[in-house]
C-alpha positions in Angstrom: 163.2 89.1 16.2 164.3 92.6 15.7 163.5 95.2 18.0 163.8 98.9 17.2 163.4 101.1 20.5 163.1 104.7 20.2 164.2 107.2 23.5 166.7 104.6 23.6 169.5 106.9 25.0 167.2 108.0 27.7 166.8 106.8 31.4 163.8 104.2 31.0 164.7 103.9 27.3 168.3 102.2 28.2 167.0 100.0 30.9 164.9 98.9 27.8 167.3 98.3 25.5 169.4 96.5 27.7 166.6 94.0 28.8 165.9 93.3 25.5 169.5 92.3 24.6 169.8 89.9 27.9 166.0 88.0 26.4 168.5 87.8 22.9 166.6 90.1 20.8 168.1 92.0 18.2 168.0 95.5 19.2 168.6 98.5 16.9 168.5 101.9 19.4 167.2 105.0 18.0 169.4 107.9 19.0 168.7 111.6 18.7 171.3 112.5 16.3 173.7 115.5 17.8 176.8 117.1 16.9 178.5 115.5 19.4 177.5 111.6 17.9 176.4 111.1 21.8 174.4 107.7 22.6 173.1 109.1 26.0 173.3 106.0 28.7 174.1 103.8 26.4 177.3 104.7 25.7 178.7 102.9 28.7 176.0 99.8 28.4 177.8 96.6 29.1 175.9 95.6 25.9 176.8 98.1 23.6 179.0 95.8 21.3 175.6 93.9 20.7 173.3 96.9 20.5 173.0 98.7 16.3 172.6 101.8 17.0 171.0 104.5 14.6 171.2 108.2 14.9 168.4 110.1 13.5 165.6 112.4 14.6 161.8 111.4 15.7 160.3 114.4 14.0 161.7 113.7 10.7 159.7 110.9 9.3 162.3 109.9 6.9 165.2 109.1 9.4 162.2 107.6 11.3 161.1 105.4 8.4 164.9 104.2 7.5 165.1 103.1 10.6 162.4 100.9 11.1 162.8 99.2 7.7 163.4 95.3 8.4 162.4 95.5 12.1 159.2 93.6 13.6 158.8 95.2 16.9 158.7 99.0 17.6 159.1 100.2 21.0 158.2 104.0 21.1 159.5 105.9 24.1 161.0 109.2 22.1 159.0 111.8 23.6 159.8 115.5 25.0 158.5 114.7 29.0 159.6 118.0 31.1 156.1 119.3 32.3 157.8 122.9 32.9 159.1 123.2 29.8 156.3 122.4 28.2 155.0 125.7 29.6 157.5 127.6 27.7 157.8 125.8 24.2 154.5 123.8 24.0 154.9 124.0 20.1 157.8 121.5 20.7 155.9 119.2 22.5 153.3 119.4 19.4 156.1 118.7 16.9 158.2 115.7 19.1 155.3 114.3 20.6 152.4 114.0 17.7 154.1 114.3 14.6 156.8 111.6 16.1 154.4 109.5 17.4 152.9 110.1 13.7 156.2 109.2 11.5 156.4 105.9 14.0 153.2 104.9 13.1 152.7 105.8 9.7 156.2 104.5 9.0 155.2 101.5 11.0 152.1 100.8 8.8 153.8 101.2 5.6 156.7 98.7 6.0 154.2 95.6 8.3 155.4 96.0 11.8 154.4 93.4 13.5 153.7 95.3 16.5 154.3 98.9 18.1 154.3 99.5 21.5 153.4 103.3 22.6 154.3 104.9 25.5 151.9 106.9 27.3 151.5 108.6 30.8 149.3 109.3 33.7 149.4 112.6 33.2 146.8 112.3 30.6 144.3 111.7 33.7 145.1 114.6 35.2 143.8 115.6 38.9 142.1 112.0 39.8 138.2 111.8 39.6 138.2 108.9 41.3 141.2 106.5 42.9 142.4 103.9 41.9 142.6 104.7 38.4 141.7 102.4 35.7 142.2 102.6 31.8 138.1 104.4 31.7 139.3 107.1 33.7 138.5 110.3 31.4 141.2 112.5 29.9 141.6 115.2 31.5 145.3 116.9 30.4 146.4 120.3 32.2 150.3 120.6 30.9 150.7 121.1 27.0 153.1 118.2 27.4 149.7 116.0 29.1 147.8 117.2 25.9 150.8 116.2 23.4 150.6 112.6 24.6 146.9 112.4 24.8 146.6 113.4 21.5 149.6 111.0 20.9 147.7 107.8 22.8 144.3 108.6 20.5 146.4 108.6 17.6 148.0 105.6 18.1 144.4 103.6 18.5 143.5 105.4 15.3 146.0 103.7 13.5 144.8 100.4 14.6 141.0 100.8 14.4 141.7 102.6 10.8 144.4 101.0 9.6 144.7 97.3 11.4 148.4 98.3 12.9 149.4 95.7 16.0 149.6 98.6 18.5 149.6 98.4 22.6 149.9 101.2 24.7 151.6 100.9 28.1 150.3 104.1 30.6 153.0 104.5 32.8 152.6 106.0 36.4 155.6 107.9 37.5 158.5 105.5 36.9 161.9 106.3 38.8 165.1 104.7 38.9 168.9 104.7 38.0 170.0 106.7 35.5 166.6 109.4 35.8 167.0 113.1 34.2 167.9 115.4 37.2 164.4 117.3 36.4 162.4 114.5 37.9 161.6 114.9 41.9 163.5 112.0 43.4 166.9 112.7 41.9 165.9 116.4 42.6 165.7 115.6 46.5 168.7 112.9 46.5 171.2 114.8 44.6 170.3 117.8 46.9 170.8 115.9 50.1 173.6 113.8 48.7 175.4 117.2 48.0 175.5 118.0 51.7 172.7 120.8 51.3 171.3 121.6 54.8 168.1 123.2 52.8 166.5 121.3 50.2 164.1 123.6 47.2 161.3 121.7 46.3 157.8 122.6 44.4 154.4 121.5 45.6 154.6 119.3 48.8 151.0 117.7 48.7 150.7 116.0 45.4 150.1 112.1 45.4 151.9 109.8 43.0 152.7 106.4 42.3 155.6 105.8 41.9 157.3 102.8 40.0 160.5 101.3 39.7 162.2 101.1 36.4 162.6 97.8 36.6 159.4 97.1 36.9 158.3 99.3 34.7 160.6 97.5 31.8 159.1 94.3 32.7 155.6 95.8 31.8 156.7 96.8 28.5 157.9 93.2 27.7 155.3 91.6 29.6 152.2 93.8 28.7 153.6 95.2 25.4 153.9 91.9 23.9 151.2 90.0 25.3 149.4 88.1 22.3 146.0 89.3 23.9 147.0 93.3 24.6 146.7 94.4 21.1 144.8 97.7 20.4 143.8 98.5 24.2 145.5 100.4 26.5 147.2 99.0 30.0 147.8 101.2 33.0 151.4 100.3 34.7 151.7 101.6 37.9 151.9 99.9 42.0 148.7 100.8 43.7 150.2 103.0 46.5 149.9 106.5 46.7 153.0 108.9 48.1 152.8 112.9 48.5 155.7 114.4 48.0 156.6 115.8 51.0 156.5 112.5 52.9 159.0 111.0 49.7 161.4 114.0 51.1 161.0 112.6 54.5 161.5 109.0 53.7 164.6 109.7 51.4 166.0 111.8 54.1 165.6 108.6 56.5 166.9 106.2 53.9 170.0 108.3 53.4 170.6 109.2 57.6 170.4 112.5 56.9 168.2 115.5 57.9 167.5 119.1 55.5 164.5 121.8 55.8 162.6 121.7 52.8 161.7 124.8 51.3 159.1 125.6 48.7 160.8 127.3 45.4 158.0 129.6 44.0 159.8 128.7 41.0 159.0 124.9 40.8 155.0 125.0 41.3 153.4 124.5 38.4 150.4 127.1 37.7 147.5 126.2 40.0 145.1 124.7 37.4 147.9 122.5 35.8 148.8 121.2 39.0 147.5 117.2 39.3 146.8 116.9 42.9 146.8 113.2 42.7 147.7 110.5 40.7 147.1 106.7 42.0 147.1 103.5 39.3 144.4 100.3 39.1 147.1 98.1 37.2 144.4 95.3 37.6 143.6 95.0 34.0 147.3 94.3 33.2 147.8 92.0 36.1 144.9 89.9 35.3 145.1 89.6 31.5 149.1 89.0 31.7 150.3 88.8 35.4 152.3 91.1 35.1 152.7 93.4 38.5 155.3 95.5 40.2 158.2 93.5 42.6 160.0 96.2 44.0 158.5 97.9 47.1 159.4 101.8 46.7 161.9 101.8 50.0 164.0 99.0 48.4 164.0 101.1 44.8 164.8 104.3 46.3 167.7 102.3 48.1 168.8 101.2 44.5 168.4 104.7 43.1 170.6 106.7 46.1 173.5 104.1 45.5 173.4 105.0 41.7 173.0 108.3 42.4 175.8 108.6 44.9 178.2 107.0 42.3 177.0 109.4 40.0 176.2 112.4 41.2 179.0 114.1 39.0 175.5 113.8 36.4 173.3 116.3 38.7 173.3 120.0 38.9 171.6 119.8 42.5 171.9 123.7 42.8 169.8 125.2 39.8 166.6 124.1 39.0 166.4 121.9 36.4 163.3 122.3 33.6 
C-alpha cells in the first residue's frame, strides 16, 4: 500500500516515515517546500533512496491534493506545535492547523483514501478535570495553538460522520525522543546541561506531564491508526505516569552525572490561565481495543535521547530561548 505522511521532515514525523519503510510500505513524504529544497531529518535517513519525497505546502490545498492522488493511507502530522508562538501569530496556527487539516481531508474525500489518520494532542484537555484522562474528558483549550487542533480533531470527525471518510485520530501525550525541536522541555534541559551550563533557565517547574517515547508513540500510529476497528473514534496515546517538570530536571541531571541550579526564566511561563497544570493519559481504550501500549520506561528513553542529543548537540541553541 501507499502511504503519504505529512510533517514528515519533522522529529515524530521521520521516526514515522522510517517505520513505515522497514513494514515495506510505500512511503511518499510530504515536505514543506523551502528555498533551500531541505528534507528536514530525512535528509540523512538510512532510507532515503526508498522514501518519494514531495515538496509542497499544507495550507495550499492544491499541492496538498497532488500529493495524495494515488495514495491509500494518509498520515497527517503537518501541524504548527510551538505553544509560545502561538501567542504571537495565532492567525498562523488558524491557517496551518485548520485549513491544512481541511485541504488533507477534503483532498482525502475527493480522491477515496482509504484511511486518514489525524494527529491530535493533549493539549486540547487542557488543566485535567479529572486524572487519568480518557477520550470523554471535555475540551478545554487555553493556547490558540490547543484551540487550532481542537477545532482540527472536530473537523476531522466531521468529515467522517458527514461524509463517510475512514478517519482515526491518535491524541498524543507529550511524546519526546531523538531528533525533538530544541523548543520542547527535555532537549531544553539536556542541551543546557550537556553544554556545561552551571545554571539551567527553565519556565514553570510544577506542571505534570506524560511523557512518551517516540518510539512508542510511532507504534501507536501503526498499531492504533490502522486498526480495522478504530475508525471514526478517537484514541488517547500516552503511558499512565505523571512527571512535573522540575523533578524531569532532577532526574536528567542524575542520568547525565551532572549537577546545575535551575532558574525560572520569566520569559518561558506561559500566561497564568493558559498554563495546563497537569496532563496525565488513560490509554486504556487503545490498549484494550488493539493492545497497543508503551515499552519504554521514561529513564531508559531519556537515556536514548541524551546519547542522540550529545552526538548532536551542534542542532541546539541551548543559550537563547527557543519559541
Amino acid at each position: 500500500m501507499k502511504v503519504l505522511v505529512t510533517g514528515s521532515e519533522g522529529f515524530i514525523g521521520s521516526h514515522l516515515v522510517e517505520a513505515l519503510v522497514e513494514k515495506g510500505f510505500k512511503v511518499k513524504a510530504f515536505v514543506r517546500y523551502n528555498f533551500k529544497n531541505d528534507w528536514g531529518w530525512l535528509e540523512k535517513s538510512k532510507y532515503l533512496k526508498y522514501i518519494e519525497i514531495y515538496t509542497g505546502d499544507i495550507r495550499d490545498f492544491d499541492s496538498v491534493y497532488d500529493a495524495i492522488k494515488g495514495v491509500d493511507i494518509v498520515f497527517h502530522l503537518a501541524a504548527l506545535i510551538s505553544i509560545p508562538y502561538s501567542y504571537i501569530s495565532p492567525l498562523a496556527y488558524v491557517k496551518t492547523n485548520i485549513e491544512g487539516t481541511y485541504n488533507v481531508l477534503e483532498a482525502s474525500r475527493k480522491l477515496g483514501v482509504q484511511r486518514v489518520v489525524h494527529t491530535s494532542t493533549s493539549e486540547v484537555y487542557g488543566t485535567a478535570q479529572y486524572v487519568p484522562i480518557d477520550e470523554n474528558h471535555p475540551y478545554n483549550p487555553q493556547s490558540p495553538y490547543a484551540a487550532s487542533k481542537a477545532a482540527a480533531d472536530h473537523l476531522v470527525l466531521s468529515y467522517y460522520r458527514s461524509f463517510g471518510l475512514p478517519v482515526t485520530i491518535v491524541r498524543l501525550f507529550n511524546t519526546y525522543g531523538p531528533r525533538q525541536s530544541a523548543r520542547a522541555i527535555i532537549p531544553t534541559i539536556i542541551s543546557q546541561l550537556l553544554s556545561g551550563k552551571r545554571q539551567i533557565r527553565l519556565g514553570n517547574l510544577k506542571p505534570t506531564r506524560d511523557l512518551n517515547y517516540v518510539k512508542d508513540t510511532v507504534n501507536g500510529f501503526l498499531t492504533v491508526g490502522l486498526h480495522e476497528k478504530s475508525l471514526g473514534d478517537v484514541f488517547n496515546l500516552g503511558t499512565g505516569n505523571e512527571i512535573s517538570v522540575g523533578d524531569l530536571a532532577k532526574l536528567i541531571m542524575k542520568l547525565i552525572g551532572t549537577e546545575a541550579e535551575i532558574i525560572v526564566d520569566k520569559e518561558r511561563l506561559r500566561p497564568e490561565k493558559s498554563e495546563v497544570e497537569r496532563l496525565v493519559a488513560n490509554a486504556e481504550k487503545a490498549r484494550r481495543l488493539t493492545g497497543w501500549e508503551p515499552k519504554y520506561t521514561l529513564e531508559d528513553g531519556l537515556k536514548e535521547t541524551i546519547e542522540w542529543i550529545k552526538e548532536n548537540l551542534e542542532y541546539y541553541k541551548p543559550d537563547i530561548y527557543n519559541l
